[in-house]
C-alpha positions in Angstrom: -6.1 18.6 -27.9 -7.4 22.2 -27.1 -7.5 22.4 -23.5 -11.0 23.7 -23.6 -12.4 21.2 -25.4 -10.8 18.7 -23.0 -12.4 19.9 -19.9 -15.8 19.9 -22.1 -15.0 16.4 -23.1 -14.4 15.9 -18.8 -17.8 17.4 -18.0 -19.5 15.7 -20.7 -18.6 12.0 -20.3 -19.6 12.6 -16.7 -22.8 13.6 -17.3 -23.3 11.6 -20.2 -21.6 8.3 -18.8 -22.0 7.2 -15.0 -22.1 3.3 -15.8 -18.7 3.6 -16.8 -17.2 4.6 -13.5 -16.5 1.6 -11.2 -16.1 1.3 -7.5 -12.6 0.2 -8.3 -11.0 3.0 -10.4 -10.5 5.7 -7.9 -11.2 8.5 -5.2 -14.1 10.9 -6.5 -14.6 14.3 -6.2 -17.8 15.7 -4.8 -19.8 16.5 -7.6 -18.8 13.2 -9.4 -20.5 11.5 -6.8 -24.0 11.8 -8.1 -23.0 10.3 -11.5 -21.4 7.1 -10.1 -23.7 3.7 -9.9 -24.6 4.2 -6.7 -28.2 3.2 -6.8 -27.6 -0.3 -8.5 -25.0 -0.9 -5.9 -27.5 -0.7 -3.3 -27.3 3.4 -2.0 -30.5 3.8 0.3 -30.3 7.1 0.4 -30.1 10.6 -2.3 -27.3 10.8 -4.0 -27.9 14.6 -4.2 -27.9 14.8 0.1 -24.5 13.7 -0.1 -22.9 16.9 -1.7 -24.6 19.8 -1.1 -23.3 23.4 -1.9 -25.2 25.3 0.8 -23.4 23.0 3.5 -26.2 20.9 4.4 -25.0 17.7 2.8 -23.3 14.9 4.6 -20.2 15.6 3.1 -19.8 18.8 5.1 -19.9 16.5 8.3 -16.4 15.6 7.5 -13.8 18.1 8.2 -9.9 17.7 7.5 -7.8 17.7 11.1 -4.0 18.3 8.5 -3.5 14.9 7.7 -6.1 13.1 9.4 -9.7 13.3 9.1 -12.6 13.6 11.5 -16.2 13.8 11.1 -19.0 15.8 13.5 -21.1 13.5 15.5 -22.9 15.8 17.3 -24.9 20.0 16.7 -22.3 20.8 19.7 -19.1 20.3 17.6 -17.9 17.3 18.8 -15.4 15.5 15.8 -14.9 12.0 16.1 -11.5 10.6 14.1 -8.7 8.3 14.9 -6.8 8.1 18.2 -3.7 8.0 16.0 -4.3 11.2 14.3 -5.5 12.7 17.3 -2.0 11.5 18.9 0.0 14.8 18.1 -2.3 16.7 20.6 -2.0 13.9 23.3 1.8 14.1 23.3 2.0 17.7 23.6 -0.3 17.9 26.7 1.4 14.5 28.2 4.1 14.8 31.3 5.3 11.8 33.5 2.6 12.9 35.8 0.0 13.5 33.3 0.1 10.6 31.2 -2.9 10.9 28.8 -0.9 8.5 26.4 -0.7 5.7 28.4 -4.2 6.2 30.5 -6.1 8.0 28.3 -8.5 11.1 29.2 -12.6 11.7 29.6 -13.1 15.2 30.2 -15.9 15.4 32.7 -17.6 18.3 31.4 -17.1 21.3 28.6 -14.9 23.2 30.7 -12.5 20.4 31.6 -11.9 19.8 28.3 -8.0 20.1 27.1 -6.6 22.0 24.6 -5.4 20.3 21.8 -2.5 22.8 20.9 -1.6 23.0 17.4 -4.5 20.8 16.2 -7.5 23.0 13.4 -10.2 21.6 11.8 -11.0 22.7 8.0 -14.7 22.5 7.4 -15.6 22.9 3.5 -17.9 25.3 2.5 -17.8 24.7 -1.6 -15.1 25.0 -4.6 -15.3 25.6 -8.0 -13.4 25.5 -11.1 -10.3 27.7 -11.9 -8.6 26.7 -14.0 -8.7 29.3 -16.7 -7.2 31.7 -14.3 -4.1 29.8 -12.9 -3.3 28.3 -16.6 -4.0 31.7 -18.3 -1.2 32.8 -16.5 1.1 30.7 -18.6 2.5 32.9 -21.8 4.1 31.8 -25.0 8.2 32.6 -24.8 8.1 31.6 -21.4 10.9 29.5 -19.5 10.1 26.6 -17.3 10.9 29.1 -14.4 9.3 32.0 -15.1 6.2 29.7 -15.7 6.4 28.5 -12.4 6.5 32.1 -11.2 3.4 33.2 -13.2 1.4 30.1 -11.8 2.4 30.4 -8.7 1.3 34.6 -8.4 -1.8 33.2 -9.5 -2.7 30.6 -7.7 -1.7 32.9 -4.3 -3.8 35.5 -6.1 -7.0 33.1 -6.5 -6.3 32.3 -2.5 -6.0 35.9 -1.6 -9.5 36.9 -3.2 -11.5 34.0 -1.3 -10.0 34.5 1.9 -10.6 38.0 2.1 -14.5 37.5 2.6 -13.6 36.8 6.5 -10.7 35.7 9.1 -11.6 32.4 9.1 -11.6 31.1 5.6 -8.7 29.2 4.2 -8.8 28.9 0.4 -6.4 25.5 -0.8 -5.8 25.7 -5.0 -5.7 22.1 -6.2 -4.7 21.1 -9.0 -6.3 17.6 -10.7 -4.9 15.5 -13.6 -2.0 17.7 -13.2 -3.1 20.7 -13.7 -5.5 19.9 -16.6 -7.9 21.3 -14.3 -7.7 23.1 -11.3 -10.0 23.9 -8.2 -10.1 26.3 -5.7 -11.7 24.9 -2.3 -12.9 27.6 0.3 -13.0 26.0 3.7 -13.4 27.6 7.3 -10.9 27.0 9.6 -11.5 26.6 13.6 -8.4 26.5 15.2 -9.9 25.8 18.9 -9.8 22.0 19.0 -10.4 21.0 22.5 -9.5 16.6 23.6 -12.8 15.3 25.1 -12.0 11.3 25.6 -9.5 9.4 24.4 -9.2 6.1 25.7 -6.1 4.4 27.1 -2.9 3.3 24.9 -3.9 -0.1 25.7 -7.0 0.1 23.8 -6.2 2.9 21.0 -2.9 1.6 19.8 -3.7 -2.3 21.0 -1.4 -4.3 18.7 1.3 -1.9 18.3 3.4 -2.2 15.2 3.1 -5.7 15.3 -0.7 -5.7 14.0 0.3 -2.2 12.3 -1.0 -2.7 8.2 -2.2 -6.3 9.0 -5.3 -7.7 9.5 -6.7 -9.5 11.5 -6.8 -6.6 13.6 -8.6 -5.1 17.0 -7.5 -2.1 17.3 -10.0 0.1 19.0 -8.6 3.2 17.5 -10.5 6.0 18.3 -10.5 9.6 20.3 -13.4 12.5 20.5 -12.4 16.0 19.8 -14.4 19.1 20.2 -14.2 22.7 17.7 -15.0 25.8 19.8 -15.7 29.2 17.9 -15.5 32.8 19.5 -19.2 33.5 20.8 -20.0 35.4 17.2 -18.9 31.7 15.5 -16.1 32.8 13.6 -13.0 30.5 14.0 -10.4 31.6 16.8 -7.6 30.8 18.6 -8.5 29.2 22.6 -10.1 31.6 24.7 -11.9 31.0 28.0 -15.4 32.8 26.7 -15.1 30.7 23.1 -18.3 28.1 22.6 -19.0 24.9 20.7 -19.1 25.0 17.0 -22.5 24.4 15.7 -21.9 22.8 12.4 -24.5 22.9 9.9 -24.4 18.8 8.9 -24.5 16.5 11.6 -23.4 12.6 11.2 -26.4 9.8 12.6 -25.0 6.5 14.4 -26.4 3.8 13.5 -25.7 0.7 15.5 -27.7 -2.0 13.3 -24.8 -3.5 12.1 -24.2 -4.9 8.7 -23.7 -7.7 6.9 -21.3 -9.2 4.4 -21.6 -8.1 1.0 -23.5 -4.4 2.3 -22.6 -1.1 0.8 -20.3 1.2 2.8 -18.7 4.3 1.6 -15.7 6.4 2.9 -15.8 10.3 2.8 -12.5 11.5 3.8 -9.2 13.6 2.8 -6.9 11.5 1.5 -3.1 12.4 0.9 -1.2 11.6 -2.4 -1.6 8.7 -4.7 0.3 7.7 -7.4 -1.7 5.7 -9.7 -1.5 8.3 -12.9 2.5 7.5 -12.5 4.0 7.2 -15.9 6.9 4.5 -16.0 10.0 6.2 -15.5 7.9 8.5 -12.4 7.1 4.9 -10.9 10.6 3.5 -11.1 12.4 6.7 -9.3 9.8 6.3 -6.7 10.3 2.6 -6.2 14.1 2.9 -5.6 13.7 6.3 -3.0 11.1 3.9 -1.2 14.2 1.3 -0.7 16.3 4.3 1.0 13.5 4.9 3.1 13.4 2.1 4.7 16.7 1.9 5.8 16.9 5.8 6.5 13.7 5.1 9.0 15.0 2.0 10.5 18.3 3.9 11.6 16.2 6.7 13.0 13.5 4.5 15.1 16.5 2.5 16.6 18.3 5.3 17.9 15.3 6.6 19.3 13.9 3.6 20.8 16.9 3.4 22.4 16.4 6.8 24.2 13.1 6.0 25.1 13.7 3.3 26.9 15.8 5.0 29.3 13.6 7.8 30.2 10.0 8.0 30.5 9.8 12.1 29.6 12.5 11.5 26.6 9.9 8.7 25.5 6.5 10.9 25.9 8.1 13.9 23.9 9.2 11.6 21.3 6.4 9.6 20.9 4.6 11.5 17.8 7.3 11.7 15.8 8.4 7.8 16.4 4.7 6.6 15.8 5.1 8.7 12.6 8.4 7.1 11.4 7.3 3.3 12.3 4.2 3.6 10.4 5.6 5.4 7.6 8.3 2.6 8.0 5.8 -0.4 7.7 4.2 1.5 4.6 7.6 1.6 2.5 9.0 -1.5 3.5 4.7 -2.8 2.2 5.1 -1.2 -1.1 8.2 -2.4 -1.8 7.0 -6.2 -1.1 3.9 -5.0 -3.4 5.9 -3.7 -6.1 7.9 -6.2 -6.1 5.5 -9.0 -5.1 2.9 -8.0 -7.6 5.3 -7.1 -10.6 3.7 -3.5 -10.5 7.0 -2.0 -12.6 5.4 -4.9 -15.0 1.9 -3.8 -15.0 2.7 -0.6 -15.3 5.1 -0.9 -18.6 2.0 -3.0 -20.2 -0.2 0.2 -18.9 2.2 2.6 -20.8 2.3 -0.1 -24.2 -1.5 -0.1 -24.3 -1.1 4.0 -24.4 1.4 4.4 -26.5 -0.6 1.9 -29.1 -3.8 4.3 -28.5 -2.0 7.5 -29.7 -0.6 5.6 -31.9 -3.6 4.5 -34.0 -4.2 7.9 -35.6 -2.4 11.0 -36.9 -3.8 13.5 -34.5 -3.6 11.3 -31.5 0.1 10.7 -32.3 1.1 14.0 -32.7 -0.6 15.0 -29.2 0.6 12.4 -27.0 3.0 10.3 -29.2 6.3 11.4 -27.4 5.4 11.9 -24.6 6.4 8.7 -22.7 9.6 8.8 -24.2 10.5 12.9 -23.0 9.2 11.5 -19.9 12.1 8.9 -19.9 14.7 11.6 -20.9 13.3 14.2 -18.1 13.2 11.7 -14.6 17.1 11.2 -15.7 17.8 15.3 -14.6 15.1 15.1 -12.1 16.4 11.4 -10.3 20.2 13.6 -10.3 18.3 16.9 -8.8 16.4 14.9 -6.3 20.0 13.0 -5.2 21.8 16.0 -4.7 19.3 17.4 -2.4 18.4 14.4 -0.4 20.9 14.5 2.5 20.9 18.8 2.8 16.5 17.7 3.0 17.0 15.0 5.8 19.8 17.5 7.6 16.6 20.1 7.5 13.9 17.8 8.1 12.3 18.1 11.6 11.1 14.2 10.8 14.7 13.3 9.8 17.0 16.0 11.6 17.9 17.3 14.4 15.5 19.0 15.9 17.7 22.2 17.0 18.7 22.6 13.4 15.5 21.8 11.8 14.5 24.7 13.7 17.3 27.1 13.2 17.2 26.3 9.2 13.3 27.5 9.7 14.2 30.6 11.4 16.9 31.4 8.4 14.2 30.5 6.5 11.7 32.4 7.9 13.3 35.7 8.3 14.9 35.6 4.6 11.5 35.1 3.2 9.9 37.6 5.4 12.0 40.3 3.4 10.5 40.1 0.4 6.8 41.2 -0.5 3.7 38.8 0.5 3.0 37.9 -2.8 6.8 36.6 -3.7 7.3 35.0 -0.8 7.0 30.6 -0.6 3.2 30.0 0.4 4.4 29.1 3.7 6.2 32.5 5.1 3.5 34.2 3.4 1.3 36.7 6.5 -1.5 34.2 5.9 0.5 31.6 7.4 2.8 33.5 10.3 0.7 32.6 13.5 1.0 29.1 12.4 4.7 29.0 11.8 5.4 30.8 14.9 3.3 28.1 16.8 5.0 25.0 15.1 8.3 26.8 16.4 6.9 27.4 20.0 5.2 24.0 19.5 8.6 22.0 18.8 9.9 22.5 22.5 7.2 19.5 23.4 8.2 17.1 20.9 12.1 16.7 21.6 15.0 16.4 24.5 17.5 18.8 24.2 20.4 16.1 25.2 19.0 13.5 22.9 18.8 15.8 20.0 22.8 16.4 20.4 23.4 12.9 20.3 21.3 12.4 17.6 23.2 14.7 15.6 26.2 13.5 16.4 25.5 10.2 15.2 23.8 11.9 12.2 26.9 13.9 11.3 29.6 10.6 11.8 27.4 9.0 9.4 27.7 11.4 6.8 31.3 11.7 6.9 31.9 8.1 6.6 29.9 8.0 3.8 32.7 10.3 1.8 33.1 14.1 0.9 31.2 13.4 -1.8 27.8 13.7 0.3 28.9 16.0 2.2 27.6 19.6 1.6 29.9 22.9 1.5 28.6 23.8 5.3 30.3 20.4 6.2 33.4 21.3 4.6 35.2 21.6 7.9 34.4 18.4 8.9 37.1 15.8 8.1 36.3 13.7 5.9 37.6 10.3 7.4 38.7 12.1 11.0 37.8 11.0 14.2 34.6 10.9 15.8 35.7 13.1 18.9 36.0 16.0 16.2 32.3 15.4 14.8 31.4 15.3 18.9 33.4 18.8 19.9 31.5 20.0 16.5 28.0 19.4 17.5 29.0 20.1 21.3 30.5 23.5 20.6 27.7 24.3 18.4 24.5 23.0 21.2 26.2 25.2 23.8 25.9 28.3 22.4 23.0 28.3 20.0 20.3 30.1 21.2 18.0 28.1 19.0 17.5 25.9 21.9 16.2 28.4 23.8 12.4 28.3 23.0 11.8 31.9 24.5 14.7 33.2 22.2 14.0 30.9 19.2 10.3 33.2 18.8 12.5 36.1 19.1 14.7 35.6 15.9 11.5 35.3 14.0 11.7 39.3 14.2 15.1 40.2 13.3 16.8 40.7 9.9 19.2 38.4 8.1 21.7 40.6 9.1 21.1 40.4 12.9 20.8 36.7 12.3 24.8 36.5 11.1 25.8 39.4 13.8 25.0 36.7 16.6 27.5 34.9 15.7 25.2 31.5 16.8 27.1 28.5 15.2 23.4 26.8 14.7 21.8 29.7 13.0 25.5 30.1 10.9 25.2 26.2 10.0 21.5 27.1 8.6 22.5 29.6 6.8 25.2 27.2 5.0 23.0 24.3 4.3 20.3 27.1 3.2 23.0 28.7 0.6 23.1 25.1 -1.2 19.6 24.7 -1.0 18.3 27.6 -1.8 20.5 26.3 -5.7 18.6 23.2 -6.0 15.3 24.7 -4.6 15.3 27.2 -7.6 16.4 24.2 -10.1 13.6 21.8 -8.4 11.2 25.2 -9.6 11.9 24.8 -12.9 12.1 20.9 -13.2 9.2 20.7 -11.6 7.6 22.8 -13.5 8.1 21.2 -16.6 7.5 17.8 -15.0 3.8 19.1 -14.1 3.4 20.3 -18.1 4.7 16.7 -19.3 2.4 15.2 -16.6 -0.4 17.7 -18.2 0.0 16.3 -21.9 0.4 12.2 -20.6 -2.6 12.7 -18.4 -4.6 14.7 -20.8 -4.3 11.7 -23.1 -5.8 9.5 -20.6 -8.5 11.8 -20.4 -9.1 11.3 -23.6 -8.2 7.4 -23.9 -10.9 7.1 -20.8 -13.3 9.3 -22.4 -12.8 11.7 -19.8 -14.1 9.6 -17.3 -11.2 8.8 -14.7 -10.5 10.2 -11.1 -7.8 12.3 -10.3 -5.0 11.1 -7.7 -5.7 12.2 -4.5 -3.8 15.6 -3.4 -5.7 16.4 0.2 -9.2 17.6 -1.1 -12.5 15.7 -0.4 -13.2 12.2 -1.6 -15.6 9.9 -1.9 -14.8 6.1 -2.2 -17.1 2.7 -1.8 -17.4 -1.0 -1.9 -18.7 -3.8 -0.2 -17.9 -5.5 2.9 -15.7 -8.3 2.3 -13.4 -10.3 3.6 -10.3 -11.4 1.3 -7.2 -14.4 0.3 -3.8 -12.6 1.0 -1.9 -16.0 -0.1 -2.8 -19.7 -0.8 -4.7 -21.2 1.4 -6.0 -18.7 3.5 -9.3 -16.6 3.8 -9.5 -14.1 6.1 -13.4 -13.4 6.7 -14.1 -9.5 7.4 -14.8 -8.9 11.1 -13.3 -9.1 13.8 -14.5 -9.4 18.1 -14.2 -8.3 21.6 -13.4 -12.4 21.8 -10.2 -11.9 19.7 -8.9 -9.0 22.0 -9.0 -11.2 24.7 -7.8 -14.1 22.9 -4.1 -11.4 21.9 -3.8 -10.5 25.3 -0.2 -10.9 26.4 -0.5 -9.3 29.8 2.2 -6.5 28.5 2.4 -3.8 25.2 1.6 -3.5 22.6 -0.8 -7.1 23.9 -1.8 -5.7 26.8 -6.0 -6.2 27.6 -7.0 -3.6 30.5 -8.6 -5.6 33.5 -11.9 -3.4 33.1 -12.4 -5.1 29.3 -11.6 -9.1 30.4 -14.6 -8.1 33.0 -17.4 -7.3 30.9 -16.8 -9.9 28.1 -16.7 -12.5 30.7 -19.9 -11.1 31.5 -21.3 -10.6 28.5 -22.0 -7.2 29.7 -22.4 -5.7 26.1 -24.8 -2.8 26.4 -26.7 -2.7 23.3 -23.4 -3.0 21.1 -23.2 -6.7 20.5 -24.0 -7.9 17.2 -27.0 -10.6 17.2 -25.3 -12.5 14.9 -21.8 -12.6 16.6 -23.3 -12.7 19.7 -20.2 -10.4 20.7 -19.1 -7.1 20.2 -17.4 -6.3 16.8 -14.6 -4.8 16.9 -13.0 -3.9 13.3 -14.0 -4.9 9.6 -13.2 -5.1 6.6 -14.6 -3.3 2.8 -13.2 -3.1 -0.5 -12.7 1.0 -0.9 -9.3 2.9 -1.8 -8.3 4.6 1.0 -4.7 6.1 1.8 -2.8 7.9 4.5 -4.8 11.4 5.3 -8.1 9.3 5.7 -7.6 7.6 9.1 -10.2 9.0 11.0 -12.5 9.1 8.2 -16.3 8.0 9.0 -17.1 4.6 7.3 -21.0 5.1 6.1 -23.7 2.2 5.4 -25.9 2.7 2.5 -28.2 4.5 4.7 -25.6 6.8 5.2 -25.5 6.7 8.7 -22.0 6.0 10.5 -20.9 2.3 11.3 -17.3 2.6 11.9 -14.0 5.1 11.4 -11.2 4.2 9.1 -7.8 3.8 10.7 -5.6 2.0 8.2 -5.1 -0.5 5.2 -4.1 -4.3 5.2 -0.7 -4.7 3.9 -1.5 -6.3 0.8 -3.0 -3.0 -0.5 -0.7 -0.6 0.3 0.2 -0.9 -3.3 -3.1 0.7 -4.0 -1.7 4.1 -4.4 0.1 2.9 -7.4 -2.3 0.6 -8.9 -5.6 -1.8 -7.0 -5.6 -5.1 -7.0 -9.9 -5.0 -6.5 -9.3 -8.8 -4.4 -6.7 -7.6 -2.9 -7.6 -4.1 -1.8 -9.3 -3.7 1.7 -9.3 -0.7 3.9 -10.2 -1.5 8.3 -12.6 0.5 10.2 -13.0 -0.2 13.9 -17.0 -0.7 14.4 -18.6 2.1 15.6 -20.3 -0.2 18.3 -17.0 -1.0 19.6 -15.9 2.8 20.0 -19.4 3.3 22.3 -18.8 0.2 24.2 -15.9 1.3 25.2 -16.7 5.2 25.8 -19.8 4.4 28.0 -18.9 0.5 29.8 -15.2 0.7 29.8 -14.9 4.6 30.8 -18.4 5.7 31.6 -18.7 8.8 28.9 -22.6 8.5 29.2 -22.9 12.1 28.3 -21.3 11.6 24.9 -23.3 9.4 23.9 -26.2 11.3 25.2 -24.7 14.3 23.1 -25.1 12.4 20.1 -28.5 11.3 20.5 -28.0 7.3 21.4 
């Protein structure tokens, strides 16, 4: 199909067609939004004030915190999201002394609020359509790889030309339906995030792993965050004379409540979904899920380990091993789901019902007929690609590796790229992004132990070697294969003492020199790098062109589903704004059992098990013996709510997001799914699918009885 009649047939059926988008089918953009049902599902408020392009709508409230979400609760810039996504920042500021993990923070005033180092806030001020400029770029006689190229100058092109208006604007070129059409979104960035209160570990991250995914849950999972500006509001880095960030859409409280069977929606940034997955895309992704969970089970045990002998070694670890266990819990869901739920099933009867579409004429055929089965020929080169890179990647991978050679492979990295022009260079060593990648080096020193990284490698390394020199890359070559451990040991030990990676002071300082200065030092780390980068650098320029012609297979499968759905279908989720809804509801996860949808200050109590991840603070038991709710108890529970239950499709990049009524006023903050619907990125199960919000009333009830943060709440007009 012509691709501009395509994107006609895309902008007609949404105009033409709103009752034929359902609650259940997806994330939607912004300017979908107005064309969904909303009304007849009980919306008490304009459609239109939800999107806005002057900034005024309510959708400009919510602001992406890099994979989190937030939302502004006050004209003073204060940002209200998840204590889990605000956790980053808490570890980096957090000492033995200064716990603020384990007993939380309320800043007294403005200026005792912290510093969140390394934390921004993206604020969107519009996007529109680009998709004639970043396809245009792809010319007949063209390789897979010098397509990639072409795209690629254009897209940094497209991003160049927006954020050259001012220093604060970030441009982000997404592409939806795989690149059937693509946006550009123009955001302003405010990289002075400041902690205001977040509450004790006790309380934020009550339940622990064990309640992690699962419901019934009371998590009271929550922190305040403030965005300062310099004093002429553009976007700055922390300075002492900087002031709160007036944002132009402000998000109302509403502490009413609501009932079973109300209308709530989600706005929020959610990651990656899968759900447009054809077959052989779905199956390849099922079996790297089953290697991630026993990849992230090695990792959390070592590290648990260390923690548990040093208080410091646990605080700098804490962010990363939060990260692992819940990324842990989400694999090792899926795969239950998958295989639970028969999804590899559902998703071959999917692909039969396509395939008998394009089959039923001519023209239909001869645009889409084949392209299942190239797909099945294709993931057999890209499942080969993907296992030759997989351990050089983990090796690499600050969330995987070694820290010290994480960050030595990003200083090879770094200074390599920084040779060529701005333009040629990977998106992330281009000038746009060097104050950031120098602050995620200088940032690293907080989130890692210089003697537990060696002995992580060390037991990283024997591993590889006993899995045979077959997985073992040509940097490893002197490694002996099936030799003893001591030689692995005196390998990592010569190489940690005399690396100056580990330096932090010194590790900024290569950022400035030249590949040449890099191999004149001589440092075994930076050496190692440079090996692993050699291999790598191979498979990265392969992955180009795979992926490439992946994204144009992807292009014709999904294009036919555009036209199967008469254009009427959201795109996955890739990080740009979304809008989701359903009711509140509660749900049957197995036979037998109803779970309703909310959840009390009773049933914290009720968990307590005087000791983490159980553990009730003495403070809480006294008020709810007391019944000393304020005004957050709900009539009808004759307690104080703490978390419930609606039937939207969230995933991970929208904890934090604020949970709306039909008013659109905020009732709670999304922090997670149950584990039954994890499998929602790939396809919802509508009885089955439910996303948890802590109640807003719970949040305040524990900001203004528990801690006293009366100013706050004054702040946001309660």
């Amino acid at each position: 199909m012509n691709m501009r009649r395509l994107r006609s047939l895309f902008a007609l059926a949404l105009i033409l067609s709103p009752c034929l988008i359902g609650a259940d089918e997806g994330m939607w953009l912004p300017h979908q939004v107005k064309l969904l049902d909303l009304k007849e599902r009980g919306l008490k408020m304009n459609p239109d004030d939800l999107f806005r392009a002057d900034g005024t709508g309510l959708m400009s409230a919510v602001v992406n915190l890099g994979g989190g979400t937030g939302g502004f609760v006050s004209s003073e810039g204060l940002i209200l999201t998840n204590h889990h996504v605000a956790f980053g920042a808490l570890q980096r500021v957090s000492t033995p002394e200064k716990d603020y993990i384990r007993h939380g923070y309320l800043a007294p005033s403005h200026t005792e609020e912290i510093p969140a180092p390394g934390a921004v806030a993206d604020v969107l001020l519009g996007y529109e359509d680009v998709t004639d400029r970043i396809n245009g770029a792809l010319k007949p006689g063209m390789d897979f790889l010098e397509r990639h190229y072409a795209q690629d100058r254009a897209v940094k092109a497209v991003v160049a030309e927006r954020e050259a208006h001012a220093p604060d604007l970030r441009a982000v070129v997404a592409p939806m339906h795989s690149g059937n059409i693509w946006y550009v979104f123009v955001y302003k960035r405010l990289r002075d995030i400041r902690i205001v209160y977040a509450p004790p570990l006790d309380l934020g991250n009550f339940g622990g792993e064990t309640d992690n995914w699962m419901w019934p849950r009371h998590t009271c999972d929550f922190t305040f965050l403030r965005a300062y500006v310099s004093p002429d509001g553009t976007g700055a880095d922390h300075a002492a004379d900087n002031v709160p960030y007036r944002p132009r859409s402000v998000i109302r409280i509403s502490l009413a409540g609501y009932k079973e069977g109300d209308l709530t929606f989600i706005l929020g940034y959610p990651g990656r979904t899968y759900r447009n997955f054809s077959l052989p895309e779905l199956r390849d992704h099922f079996d790297g899920l089953k290697k991630r969970v026993v990849l992230f089970r090695e990792i959390i045990d070592f590290y648990e380990q260390a923690g548990r002998r040093d208080r410091e070694v646990e605080i700098k670890y804490a962010g990363k091993l939060r990260g692992l266990l819940n990324s842990l819990k989400n694999a090792q869901g899926k795969v239950e789901g998958m295989e639970k739920y028969r999804l590899l099933e559902a998703k071959a009867a999917q692909e039969g019902d396509f395939l008998s579409w394009a089959q039923s004429r001519p023209d239909l055929s001869r645009a889409y007929g084949s392209v299942p089965g190239r797909m099945e020929l294709f993931m057999k080169d890209y499942s080969s690609l993907n296992a030759r890179r997989e351990i050089l990647d983990r090796l690499v991978s600050g969330f995987t590796g070694s820290t010290v050679l994480a960050q030595a492979y990003q200083v090879v990295r770094a200074v390599g790229e920084r040779q060529k022009p701005d333009l040629e260079r990977e998106a992330a060593y281009q000038e746009r992004n060097w104050p950031a990648l120098r602050q995620s080096v200088s940032l690293a020193e907080r989130g890692y132990d210089l003697a537990t990284d060696r002995a992580f490698l060390k037991q990283q390394l024997k591993s590889l070697i006993k899995s045979g020199p077959g997985r073992r890359p040509s940097a490893l070559e002197s490694l002996p294969a099936r030799g003893s451990e001591k030689e692995v040991e005196d390998f990592v030990d010569r190489m940690f003492d005399r690396t100056a990676v580990a330096d932090p002071v010194k590790r900024l300082e290569l950022l400035d020199k030249k590949p040449e200065d890099l191999r004149a030092l001589d440092d075994p780390a930076l050496d190692l790098a440079a090996g692993l980068e050699k291999d790598l650098s191979v498979l990265r320029e392969e992955g180009k062109a795979l992926g490439q012609e992946l994204m144009e297979l992807k292009r014709s499968y999904e294009a036919g589903l555009l036209a199967k759905k008469g254009g009427v279908f959201a795109p996955d989720a890739n990080g740009t704004l979304r809008f989701t809804y359903g009711e509140v509801r509660g749900y049957a996860p197995r036979d037998a059992v109803w779970y309703l949808p909310r959840t009390t200050l009773r049933g914290v109590i009720e968990k307590d098990a005087g000791e983490e991840p159980f553990r009730v603070p003495e403070k809480i038991k006294v008020l709810q013996a007391a019944g000393d709710f304020g005004p957050y108890a709900d009539p009808e529970l004759g307690d104080v709510p703490a978390c419930f239950l609606n039937v939207t499709n969230v995933t991970g990049g929208n904890s934090g997001s604020p949970t709306f009524n039909a008013r659109g006023e905020q009732v709670g903050i999304i922090f997670d799914m149950t584990y039954e619907s994890v499998t929602g990125d790939y396809l919802v199960i509508p009885e089955l699918q439910r996303s948890i919000s802590v109640d807003i009333r719970y949040v305040l009830f524990v900001t203004e009885k528990f801690s006293g943060g009366t100013r706050l709440l004054r702040e946001m007009g309660l």
